[in-house]
C-alpha positions as CSV (number, residue, x, y, z in Angstrom):
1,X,-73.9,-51.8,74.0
2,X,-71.3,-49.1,73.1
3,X,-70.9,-48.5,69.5
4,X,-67.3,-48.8,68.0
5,X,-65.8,-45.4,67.1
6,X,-66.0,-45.1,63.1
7,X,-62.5,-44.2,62.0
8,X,-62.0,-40.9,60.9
9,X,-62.1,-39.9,56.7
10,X,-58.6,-40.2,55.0
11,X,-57.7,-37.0,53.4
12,X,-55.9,-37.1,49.9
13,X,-52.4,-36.5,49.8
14,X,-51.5,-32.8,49.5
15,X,-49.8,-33.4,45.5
16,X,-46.8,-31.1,44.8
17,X,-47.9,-28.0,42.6
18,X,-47.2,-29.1,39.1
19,X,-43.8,-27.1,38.2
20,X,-43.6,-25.9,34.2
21,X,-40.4,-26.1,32.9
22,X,-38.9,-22.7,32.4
23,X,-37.5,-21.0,29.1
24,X,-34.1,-23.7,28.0
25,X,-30.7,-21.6,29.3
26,X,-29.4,-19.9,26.6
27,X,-25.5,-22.2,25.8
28,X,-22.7,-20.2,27.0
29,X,-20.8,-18.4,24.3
30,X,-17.6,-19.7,23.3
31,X,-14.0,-17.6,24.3
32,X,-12.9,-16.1,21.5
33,X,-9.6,-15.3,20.4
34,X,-8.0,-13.1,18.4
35,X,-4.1,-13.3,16.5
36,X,-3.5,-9.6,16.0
37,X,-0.5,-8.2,14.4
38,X,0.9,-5.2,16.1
39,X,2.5,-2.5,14.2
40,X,5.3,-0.6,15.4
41,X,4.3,2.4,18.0
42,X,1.0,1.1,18.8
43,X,0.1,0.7,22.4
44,X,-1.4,-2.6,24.0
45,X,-4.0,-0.9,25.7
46,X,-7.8,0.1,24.6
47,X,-8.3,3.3,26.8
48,X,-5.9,6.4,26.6
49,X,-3.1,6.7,24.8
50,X,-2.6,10.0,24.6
51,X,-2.6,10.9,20.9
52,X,-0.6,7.8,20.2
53,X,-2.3,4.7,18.1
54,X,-3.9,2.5,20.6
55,X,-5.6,-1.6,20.0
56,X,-9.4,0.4,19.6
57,X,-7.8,2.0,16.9
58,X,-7.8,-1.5,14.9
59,X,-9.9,-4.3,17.1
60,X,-13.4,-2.9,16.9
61,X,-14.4,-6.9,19.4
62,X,-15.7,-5.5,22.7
63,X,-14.9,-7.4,26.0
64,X,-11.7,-8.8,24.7
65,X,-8.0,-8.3,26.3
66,X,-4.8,-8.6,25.5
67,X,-2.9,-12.2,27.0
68,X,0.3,-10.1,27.4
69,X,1.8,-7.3,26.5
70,X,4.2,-5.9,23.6
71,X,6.0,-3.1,23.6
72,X,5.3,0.1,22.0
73,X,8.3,0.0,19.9
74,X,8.1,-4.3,19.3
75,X,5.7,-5.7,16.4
76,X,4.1,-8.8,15.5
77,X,1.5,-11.3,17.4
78,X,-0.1,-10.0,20.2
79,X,-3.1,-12.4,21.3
80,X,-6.6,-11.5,23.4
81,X,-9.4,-12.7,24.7
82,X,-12.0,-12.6,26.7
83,X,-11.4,-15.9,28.3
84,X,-10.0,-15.3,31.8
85,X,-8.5,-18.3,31.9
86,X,-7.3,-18.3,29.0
87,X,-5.5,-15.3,29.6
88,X,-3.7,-16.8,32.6
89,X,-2.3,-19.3,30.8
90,X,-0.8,-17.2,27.4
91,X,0.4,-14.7,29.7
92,X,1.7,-16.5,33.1
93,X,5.2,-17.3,33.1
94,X,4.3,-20.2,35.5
95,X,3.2,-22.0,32.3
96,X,6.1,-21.7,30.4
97,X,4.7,-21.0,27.0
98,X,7.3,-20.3,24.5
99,X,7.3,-17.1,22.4
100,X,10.1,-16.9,19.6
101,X,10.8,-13.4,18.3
102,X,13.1,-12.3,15.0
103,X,15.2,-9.9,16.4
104,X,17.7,-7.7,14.2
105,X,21.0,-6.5,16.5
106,X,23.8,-4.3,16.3
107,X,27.1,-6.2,15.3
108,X,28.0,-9.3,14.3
109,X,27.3,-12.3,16.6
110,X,29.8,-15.1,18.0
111,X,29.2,-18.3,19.4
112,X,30.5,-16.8,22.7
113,X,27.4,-14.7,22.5
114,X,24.8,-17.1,21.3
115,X,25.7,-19.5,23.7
116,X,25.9,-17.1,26.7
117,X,22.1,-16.3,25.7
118,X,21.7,-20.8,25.7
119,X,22.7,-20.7,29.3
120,X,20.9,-17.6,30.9
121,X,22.1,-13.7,31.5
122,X,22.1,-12.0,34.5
123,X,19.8,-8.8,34.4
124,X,18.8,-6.1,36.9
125,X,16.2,-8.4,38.1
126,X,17.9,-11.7,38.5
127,X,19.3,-14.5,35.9
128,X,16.9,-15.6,33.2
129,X,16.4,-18.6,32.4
130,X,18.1,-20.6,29.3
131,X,16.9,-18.9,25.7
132,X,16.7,-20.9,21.7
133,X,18.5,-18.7,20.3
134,X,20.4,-19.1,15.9
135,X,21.2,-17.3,13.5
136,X,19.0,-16.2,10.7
137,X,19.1,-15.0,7.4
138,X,17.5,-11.7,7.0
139,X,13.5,-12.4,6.7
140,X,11.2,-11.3,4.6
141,X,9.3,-9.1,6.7
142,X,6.6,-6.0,5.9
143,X,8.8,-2.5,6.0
144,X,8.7,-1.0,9.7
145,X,7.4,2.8,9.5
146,X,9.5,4.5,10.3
147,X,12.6,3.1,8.9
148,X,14.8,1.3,11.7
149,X,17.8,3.9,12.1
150,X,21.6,1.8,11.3
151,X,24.7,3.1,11.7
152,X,26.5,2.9,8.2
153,X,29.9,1.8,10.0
154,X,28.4,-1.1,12.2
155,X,27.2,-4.5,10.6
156,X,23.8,-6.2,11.9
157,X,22.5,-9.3,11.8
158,X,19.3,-11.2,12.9
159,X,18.4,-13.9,15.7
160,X,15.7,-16.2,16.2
161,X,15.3,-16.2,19.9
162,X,12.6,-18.5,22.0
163,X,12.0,-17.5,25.7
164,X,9.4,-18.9,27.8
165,X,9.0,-15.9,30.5
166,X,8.2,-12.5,30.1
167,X,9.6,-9.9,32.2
168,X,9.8,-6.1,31.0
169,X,11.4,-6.0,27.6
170,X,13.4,-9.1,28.6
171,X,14.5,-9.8,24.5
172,X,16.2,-6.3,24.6
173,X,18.0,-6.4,28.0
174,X,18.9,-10.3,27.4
175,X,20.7,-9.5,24.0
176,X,21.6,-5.9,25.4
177,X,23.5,-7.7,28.4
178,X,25.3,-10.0,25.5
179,X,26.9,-6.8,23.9
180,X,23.9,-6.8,21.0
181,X,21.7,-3.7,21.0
182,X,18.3,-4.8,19.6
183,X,17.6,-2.5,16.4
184,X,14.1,-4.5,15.8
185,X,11.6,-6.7,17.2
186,X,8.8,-8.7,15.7
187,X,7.3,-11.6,17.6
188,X,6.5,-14.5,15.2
189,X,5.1,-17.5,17.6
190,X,3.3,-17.7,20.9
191,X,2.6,-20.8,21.7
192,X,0.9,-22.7,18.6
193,X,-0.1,-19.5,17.3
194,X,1.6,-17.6,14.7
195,X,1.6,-13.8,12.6
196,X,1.6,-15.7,9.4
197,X,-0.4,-14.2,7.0
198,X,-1.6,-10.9,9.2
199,X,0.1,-7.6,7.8
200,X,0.6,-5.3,10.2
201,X,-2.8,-3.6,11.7
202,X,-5.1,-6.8,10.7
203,X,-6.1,-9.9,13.3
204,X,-8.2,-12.7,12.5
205,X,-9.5,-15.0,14.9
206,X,-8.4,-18.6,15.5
207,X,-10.0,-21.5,17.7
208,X,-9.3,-20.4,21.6
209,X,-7.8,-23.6,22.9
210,X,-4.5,-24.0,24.1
């Protein structure tokens, strides 16, 4: 009588290679920003210049950028960072983020005027959209070097205006198209952010959330 055929050996389960957990990920540094207050005839720009007084001249942060610009000839808060994102939202216009500038005019302001600047001028480049603008009393503000040049016959005076877009020195044209040459221009506010307490040429840094 035939035998019965002796099952074959179980073989152990194959076990997974034991895995070691690697080195912990280093935690992803935080964006930083930085509240800078521009001095009159410094370019927003790190590389170039030309002779002229450029941001390396007074951030020595690398990897950070300015969120917008300023103009050579404007002063006051200029932000950067070197969160892309970030920078999207200080500097698009899609986001509406208000930026108030003391500016000083040629002439005396109406209410005409003001309130043509309340509804919107009509520049080169289309209509722009409604402005805060008031009077102001002259502020106390740090001496611009050089002097700003007046015309002994011709009275100024000084605005607080609020726009929330930036096109190529907008303030100017805007109070320019209104029959009020721009003699100065020092941006005070963007957003929650302000120049208080920076004298021209120093930044600090501030918490970069918006």
């Amino acid at each position: 009588m035939a035998r019965p055929a002796r099952p074959a050996p179980r073989r152990p389960a194959a076990q997974a290679p034991t895995r070691r957990p690697g080195p912990p990920e280093a935690p992803q540094a935080a964006p930083r920003l930085i509240l800078f207050n521009k001095p009159f005839d410094v370019l927003t720009q790190f590389r170039g210049g030309d002779g002229r007084a450029t941001l390396k001249d007074f951030i020595p942060v690398p990897g950070v950028y300015p969120a917008g610009r300023l103009d050579r000839d404007s002063e006051g808060l200029l932000l950067l960072t070197d969160d892309g994102r970030l920078q999207a939202r200080i500097a698009d216009p899609r986001h509406k983020l208000a930026k108030t500038y003391w500016v000083q005019v040629e002439g005396e302001p109406d209410e005409a005027q003001l309130q043509r600047l309340r509804e919107g001028v009509t520049l080169n480049d289309g209509p722009t959209r409604p402005a805060e603008v008031r009077r102001l009393d002259a502020p106390e503000l740090w001496p611009r070097d050089p002097p700003v040049r007046f015309r002994k016959s011709v009275p100024t005076a000084w605005l607080e205006l609020t726009i929330r877009e930036g096109r190529n020195r907008q303030v100017r044209r805007m109070t320019a198209a209104v029959g009020l040459p721009t003699l100065r221009l020092v941006r005070v506010r963007i957003g929650p952010w302000s120049v208080d307490g920076l004298a021209p040429g120093e930044w600090r840094e501030a918490p970069a959330r918006l």
